[in-house]
C-alpha positions as CSV (number, residue, x, y, z in Angstrom):
1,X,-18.3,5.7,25.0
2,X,-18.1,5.9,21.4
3,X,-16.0,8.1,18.9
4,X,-18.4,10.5,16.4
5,X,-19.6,8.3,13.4
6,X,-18.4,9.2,10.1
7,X,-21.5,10.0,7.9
8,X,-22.9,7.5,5.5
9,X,-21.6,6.8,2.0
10,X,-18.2,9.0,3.6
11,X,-14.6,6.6,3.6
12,X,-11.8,7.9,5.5
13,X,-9.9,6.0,3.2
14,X,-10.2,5.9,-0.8
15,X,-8.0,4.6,-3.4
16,X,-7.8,3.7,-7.3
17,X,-5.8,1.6,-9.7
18,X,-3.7,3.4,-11.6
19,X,-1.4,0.6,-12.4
20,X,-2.3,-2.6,-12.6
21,X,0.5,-5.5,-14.4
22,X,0.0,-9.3,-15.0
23,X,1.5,-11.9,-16.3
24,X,4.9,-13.7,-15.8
25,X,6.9,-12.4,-12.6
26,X,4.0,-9.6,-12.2
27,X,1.0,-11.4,-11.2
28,X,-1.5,-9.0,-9.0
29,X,1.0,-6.0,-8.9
30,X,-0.9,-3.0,-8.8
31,X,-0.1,1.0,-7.7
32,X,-2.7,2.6,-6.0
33,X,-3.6,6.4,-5.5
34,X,-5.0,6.7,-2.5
35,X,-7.1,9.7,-0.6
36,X,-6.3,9.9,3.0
37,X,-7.0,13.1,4.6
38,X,-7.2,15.4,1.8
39,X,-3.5,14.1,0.6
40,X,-3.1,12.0,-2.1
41,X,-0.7,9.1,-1.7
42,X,1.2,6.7,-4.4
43,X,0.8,3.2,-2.2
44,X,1.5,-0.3,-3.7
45,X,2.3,-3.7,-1.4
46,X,4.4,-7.1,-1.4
47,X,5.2,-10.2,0.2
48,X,8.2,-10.4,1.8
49,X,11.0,-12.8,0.9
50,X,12.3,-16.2,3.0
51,X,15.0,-14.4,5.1
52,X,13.5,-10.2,4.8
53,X,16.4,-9.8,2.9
54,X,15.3,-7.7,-0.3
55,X,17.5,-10.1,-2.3
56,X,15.2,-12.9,-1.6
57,X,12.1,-11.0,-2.6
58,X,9.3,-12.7,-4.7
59,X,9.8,-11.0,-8.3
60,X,6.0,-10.0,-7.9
61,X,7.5,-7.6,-5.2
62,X,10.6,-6.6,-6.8
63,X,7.8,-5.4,-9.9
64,X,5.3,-3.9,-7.0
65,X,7.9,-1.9,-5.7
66,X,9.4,-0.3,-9.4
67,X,5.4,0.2,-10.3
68,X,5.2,2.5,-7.8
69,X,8.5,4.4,-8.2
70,X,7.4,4.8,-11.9
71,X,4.1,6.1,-11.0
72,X,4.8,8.0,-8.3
73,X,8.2,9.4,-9.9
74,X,9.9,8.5,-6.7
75,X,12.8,6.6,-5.6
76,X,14.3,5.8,-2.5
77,X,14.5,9.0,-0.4
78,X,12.1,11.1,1.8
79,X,9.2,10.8,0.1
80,X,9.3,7.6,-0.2
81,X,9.0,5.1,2.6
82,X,8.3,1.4,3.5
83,X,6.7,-0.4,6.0
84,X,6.9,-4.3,7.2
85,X,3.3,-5.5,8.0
86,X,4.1,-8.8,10.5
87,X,0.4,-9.9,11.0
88,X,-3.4,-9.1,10.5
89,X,-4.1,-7.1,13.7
90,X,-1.3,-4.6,12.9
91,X,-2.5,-4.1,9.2
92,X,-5.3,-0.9,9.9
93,X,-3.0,0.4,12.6
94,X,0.2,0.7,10.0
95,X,-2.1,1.9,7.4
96,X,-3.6,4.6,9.3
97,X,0.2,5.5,10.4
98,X,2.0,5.2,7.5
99,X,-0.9,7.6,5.6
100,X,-1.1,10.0,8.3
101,X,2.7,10.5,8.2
102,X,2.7,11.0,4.5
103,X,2.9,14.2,2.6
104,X,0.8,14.8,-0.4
105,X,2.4,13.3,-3.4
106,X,4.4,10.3,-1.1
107,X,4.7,6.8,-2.3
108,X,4.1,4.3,0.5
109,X,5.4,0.8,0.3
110,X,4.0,-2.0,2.3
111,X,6.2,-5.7,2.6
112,X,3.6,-8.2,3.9
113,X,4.3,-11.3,5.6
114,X,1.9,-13.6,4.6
115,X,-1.2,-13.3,1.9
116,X,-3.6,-13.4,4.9
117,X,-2.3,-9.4,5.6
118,X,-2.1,-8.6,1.8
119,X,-5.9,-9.4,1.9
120,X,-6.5,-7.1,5.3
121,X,-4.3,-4.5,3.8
122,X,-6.3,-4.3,0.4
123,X,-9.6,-4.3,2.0
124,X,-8.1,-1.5,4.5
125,X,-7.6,0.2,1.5
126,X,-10.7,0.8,0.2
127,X,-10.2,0.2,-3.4
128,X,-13.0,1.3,-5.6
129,X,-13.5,0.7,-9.4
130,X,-12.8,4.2,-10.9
């Protein structure tokens, strides 16, 4: 049995670039505002370093991660929250999670393991060319 059908043309999901840097220790960072539910949400993403350990982060992360403080004029705190993403299957199910759990106005931070999820991630994203 089958779950009702979202009309056509209708995502559950929806997000923008509203920060986008390149270039030398920023390659592909970008800060997204994304529509989930009637809330607006401040997300960006990384890849993780060798060890987890945030000093061994890729600097493209370290940059991901202080776009989206900037834009979302958050730091570390409630409003702000992070996410590990281990593998491809768990990418839509921490997504719909993490957005869900949000408040209005959150910035969400998602530390990938491989490049294989940051691709599932941005298509779960539903980035659009605003």
């Amino acid at each position: 049995m089958r779950g009702p059908r979202r009309p056509q043309g209708v995502a559950l999901i929806s997000s923008i670039v509203i920060h986008r840097s390149a270039g030398a220790g920023a390659a592909g960072v970008q800060v997204l505002d994304t529509t989930f539910k009637d809330k607006r949400v401040f997300v960006s993403w990384g890849l993780r370093g060798e060890d987890l350990s945030r000093e061994a982060e890729p600097a493209e992360t370290v940059a991901a991660r202080q776009a989206l403080q900037r834009e979302s004029r958050q730091v570390e705190g409630p409003r702000s929250t992070e996410v590990f993403i281990a593998n491809q299957a768990a990418t839509a199910i921490s997504v719909y999670r993490m957005l869900s759990e949000a408040r209005s106005g959150d910035a969400v931070f998602f530390l990938c393991d491989s490049p294989a999820v940051v691709e599932w991630l941005v298509t779960a994203l539903e980035i659009r060319e605003g």
